[in-house]
N, C-alpha and C positions, 0 to 999 in steps of 0.2 A: 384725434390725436392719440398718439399712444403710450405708454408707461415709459417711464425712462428708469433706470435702474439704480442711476445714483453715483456714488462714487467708487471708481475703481478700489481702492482700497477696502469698501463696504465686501463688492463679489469676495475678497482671498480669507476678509471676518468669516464669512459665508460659508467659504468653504471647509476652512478650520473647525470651525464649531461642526459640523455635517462629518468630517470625517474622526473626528474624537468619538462624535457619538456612534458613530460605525462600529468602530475599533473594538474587538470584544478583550474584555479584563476580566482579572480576579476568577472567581466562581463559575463564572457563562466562559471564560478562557479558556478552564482547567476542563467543567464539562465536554465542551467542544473538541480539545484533543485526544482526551479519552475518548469520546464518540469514531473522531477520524479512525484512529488504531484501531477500532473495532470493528471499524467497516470497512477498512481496508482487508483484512483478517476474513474477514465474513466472503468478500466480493471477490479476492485469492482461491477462496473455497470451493465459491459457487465458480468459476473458471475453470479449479480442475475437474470439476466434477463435468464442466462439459466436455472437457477435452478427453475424459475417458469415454462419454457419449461417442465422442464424432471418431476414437481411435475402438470402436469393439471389437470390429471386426481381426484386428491386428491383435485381442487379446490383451492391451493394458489398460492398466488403474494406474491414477494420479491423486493424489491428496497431499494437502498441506502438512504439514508433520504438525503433532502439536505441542514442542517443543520450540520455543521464542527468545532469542537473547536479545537482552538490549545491550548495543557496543558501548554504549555511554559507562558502565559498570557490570558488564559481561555477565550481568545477573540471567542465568536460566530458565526460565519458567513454564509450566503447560498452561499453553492460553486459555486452557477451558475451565481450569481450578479457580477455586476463590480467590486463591494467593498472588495468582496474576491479576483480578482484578482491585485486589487491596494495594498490588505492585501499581498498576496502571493507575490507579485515583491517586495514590501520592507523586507519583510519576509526573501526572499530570498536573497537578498542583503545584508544585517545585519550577516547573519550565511557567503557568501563567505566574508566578509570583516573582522571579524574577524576567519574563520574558525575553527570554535565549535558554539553548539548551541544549543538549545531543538527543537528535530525534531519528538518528540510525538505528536499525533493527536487523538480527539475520535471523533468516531460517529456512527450511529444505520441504523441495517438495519431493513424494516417497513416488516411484515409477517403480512397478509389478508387471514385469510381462509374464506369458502366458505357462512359462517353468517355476514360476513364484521368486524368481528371483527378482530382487529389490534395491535398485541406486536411487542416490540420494542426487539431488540439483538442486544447488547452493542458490539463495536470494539474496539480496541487498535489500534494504527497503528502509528509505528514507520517508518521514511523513511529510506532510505539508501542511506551515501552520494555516488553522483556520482561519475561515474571515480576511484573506489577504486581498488588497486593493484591488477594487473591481468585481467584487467577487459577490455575487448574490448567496444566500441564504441557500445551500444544496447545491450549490456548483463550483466548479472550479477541481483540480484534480485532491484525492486523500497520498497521494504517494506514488513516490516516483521508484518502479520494482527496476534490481538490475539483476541479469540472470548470469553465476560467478563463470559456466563454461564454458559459455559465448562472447559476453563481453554486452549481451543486447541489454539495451532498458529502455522501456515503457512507462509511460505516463496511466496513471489510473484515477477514475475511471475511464477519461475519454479513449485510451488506446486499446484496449479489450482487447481487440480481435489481435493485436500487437501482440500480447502477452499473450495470447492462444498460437499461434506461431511462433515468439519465441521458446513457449515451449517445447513444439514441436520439434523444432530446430533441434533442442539440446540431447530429446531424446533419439531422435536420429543420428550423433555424433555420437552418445550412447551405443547404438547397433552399429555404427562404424567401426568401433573400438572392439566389440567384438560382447560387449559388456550386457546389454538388452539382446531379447531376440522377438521379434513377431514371429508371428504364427505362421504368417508368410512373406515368404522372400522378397525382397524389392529387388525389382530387375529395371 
């Protein structure tokens, strides 16, 4: 004979209790989305730094700028300074204390082609809160990028190669414009 489970009512106690204690709060909250922001930031990084890999031959560099605004309070900041992350730890304590928040961010990534000339490509970047249903412990995406001269956006991390084409995209609409140049012509 085998188990029986009991009453329905018992499973939905079940699940209740099961997803409160899921649920990340307070402290582990606040950690976690300072975490996200910074590995979203980091994993941006590591992107352009492929995409200048796979673009050498053409002669450009891609990098994050490292100037950061959060749209919530259009406060400025260089991600890499202390002051960003004394911005980011109260930042992020404020959204897990009240849980809601503006988790919008902009900022540019800097494209050098082979004349040292230098356009800016605008980003969106929404984060994602942490720990959202379903979601195990390191998965699930940190932020949804949208890139402002295209119109594209990308999920991250899963979309990668996404974002490595759309940026491609943007700088080629760049050499369209007359504005980038490779090193050689596209025919």
């Amino acid at each position: 004979m085998g188990t029986t489970m009991g009453d329905p009512d018992d499973l939905f106690d079940i699940y209740r209790k099961d997803h409160a204690t899921a649920a990340l709060t307070g402290p582990a909250l606040a950690a976690a989305l300072s975490d996200t922001v910074r590995r979203s930031f980091t994993l941006i990084d590591e992107l352009c730094a492929d995409v200048t890999r796979a673009l050498a031959q053409a002669r450009y560099t891609t990098k994050l700028a490292q100037s950061v605004t959060d749209r919530s309070t259009y406060v400025r900041l260089d991600r890499r300074s202390e002051s960003f992350r004394d911005y980011l730890r109260t930042w992020s304590q404020q959204r897990a204390e009240k849980g809601s928040g503006g988790m919008h961010w902009e900022t540019q990534i800097l494209v050098t082609d082979h004349r040292r000339t230098t356009k800016e490509i605008g980003l969106g970047i929404a984060f994602e809160w942490p720990g959202a249903e379903g979601q195990k412990e390191g998965e699930g995406s940190l932020a949804f990028v949208e890139f402002w001269p295209t119109g594209a956006g990308v999920a991250l991390p899963s979309d990668a190669r996404g974002f490595q084409r759309a940026l491609v995209a943007c700088i080629i609409k760049l050499e369209q414009a007359g504005e980038l140049a490779s090193v050689k012509g596209r025919g």
